[in-house]
TORMI-922743 format. One line per field, with one value per residue (C-alpha): residue in one letter; residue number from 1; x, y, z. Coordinates in nm, 3 decimals. Layout:
BEGIN
code A	... .
pos NUM	... .
xx X	... .
yy Y	... .
zz Z	... .
//
This chain:
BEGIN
code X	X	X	X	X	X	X	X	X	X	X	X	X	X	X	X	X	X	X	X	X	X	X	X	X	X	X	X	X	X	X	X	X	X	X	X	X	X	X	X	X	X	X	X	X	X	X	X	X	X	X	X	X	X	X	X	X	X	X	X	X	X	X	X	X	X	X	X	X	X	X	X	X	X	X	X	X	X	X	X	X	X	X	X	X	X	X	X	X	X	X	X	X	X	X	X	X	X	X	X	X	X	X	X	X	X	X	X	X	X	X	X	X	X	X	X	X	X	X	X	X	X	X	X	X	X	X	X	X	X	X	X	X	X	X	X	X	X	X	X .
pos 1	2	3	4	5	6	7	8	9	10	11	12	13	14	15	16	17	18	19	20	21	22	23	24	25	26	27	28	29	30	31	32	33	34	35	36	37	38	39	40	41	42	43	44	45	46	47	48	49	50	51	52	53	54	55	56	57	58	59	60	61	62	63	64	65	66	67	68	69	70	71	72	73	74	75	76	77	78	79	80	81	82	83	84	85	86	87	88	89	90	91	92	93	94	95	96	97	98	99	100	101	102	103	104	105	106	107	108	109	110	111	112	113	114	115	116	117	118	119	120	121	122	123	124	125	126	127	128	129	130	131	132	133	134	135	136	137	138	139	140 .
xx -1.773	-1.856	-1.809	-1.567	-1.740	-1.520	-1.705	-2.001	-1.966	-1.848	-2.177	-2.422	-2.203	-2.300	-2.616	-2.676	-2.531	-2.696	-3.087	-2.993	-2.860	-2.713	-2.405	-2.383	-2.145	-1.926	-2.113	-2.449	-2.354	-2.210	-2.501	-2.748	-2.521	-2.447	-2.100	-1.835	-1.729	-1.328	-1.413	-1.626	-1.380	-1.151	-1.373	-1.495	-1.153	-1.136	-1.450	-1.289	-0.916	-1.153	-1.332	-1.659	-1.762	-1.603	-1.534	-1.594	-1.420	-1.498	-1.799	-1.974	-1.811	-1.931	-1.937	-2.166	-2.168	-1.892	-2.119	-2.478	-2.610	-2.696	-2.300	-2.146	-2.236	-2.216	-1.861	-1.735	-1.809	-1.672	-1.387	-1.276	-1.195	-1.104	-0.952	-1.031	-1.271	-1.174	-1.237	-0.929	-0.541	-0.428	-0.565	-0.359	-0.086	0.205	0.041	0.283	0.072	0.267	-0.009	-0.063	0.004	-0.198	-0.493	-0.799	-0.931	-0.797	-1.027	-1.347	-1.244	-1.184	-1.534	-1.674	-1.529	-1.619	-2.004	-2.010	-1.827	-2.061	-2.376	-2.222	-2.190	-2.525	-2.666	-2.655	-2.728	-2.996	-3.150	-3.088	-3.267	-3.558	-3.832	-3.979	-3.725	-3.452	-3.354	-3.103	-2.894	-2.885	-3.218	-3.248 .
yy -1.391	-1.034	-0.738	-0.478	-0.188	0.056	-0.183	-0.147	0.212	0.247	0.045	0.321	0.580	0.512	0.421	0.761	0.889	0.660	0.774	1.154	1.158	1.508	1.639	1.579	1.745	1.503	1.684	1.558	1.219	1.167	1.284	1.048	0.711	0.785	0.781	1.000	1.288	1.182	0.819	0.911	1.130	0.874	0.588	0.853	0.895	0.561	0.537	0.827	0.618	0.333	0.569	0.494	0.871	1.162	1.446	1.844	2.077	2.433	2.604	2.420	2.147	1.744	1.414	1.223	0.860	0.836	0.653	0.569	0.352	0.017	0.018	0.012	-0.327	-0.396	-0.599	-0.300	-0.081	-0.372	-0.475	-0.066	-0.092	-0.386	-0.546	-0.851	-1.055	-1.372	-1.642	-1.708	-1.496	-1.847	-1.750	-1.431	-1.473	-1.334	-1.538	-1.859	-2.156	-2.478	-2.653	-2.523	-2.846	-3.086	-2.810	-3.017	-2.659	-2.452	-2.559	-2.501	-2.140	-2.092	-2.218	-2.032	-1.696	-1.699	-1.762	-1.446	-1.273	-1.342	-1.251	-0.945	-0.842	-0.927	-0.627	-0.281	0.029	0.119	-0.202	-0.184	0.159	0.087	0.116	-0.243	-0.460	-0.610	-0.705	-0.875	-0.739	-1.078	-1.217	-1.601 .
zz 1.754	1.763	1.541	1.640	1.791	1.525	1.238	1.361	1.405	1.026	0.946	1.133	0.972	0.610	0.706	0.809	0.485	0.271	0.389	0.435	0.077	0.116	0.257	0.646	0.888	1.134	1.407	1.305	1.186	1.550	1.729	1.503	1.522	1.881	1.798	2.015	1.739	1.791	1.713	1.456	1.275	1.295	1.145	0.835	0.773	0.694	0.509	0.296	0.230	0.130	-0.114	0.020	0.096	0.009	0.257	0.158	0.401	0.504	0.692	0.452	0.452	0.539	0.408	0.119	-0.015	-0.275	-0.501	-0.497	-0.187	-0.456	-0.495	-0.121	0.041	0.431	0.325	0.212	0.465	0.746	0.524	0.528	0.871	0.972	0.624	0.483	0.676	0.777	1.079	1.168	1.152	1.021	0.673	0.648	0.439	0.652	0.982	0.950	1.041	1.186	1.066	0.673	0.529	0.688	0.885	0.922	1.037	0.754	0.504	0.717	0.814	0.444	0.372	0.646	0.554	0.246	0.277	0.533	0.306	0.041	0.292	0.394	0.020	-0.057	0.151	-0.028	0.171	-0.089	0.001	0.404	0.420	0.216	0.455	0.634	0.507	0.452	0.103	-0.066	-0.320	-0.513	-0.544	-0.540 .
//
């Protein structure tokens, strides 16, 4: 499996947020991530429905972390965009699965989801831009 180019996108966004630690225009934040401006306006949009930054507009104007980079985890950012993560549509609750009742597969997509989900929400930003490594947010 692969993530979705827009979630990975999303990820670079706030990373980008997250070291500057200032106000950043949509111009500049494209032009570092190497995202195309129209995609990337499109994708902080998001990030600003799923109060994870906050957008100031004007001359002036651009877009900082809503809250401090130790609070906004990796799931958060992915989950803003794409919704809950999950293996497999069969674990959404309006996908109607012939199989519910007796999945042998159900169960191990549950599992599955939920240790990723748990990785992915063990990463902070704070943690992801601290210089050398890669630390977990949840030690041990």
């Amino acid at each position: 499996m692969v993530m979705t180019l827009e979630a990975d996108y999303a990820v670079r966004i706030v990373d980008v947020l997250a070291r500057a630690r200032q106000k950043v225009d949509a111009h500049t934040i494209s032009n570092k991530t190497k995202v195309p401006l129209r995609f990337a306006l499109k994708i902080l949009r998001k990030l600003v429905a799923g109060e994870l930054i906050v957008s100031y507009k004007g001359a002036h104007g651009g877009y900082v972390l809503a809250r401090s980079a130790e609070e906004i985890t990796l799931l958060q950012v992915i989950e803003s965009v794409e919704g809950p993560y999950m293996l497999n549509r069969c674990q959404q609750d309006e996908y109607s699965c012939v199989h519910t009742a007796d999945c042998r597969f159900h169960e191990i997509y549950d599992k599955v989801s939920k240790m990723v989900r748990e990785e992915l929400g063990s990463y902070t930003f704070a943690a992801l831009s601290a210089p050398g490594q890669c630390k977990h947010k949840k030690e041990g």
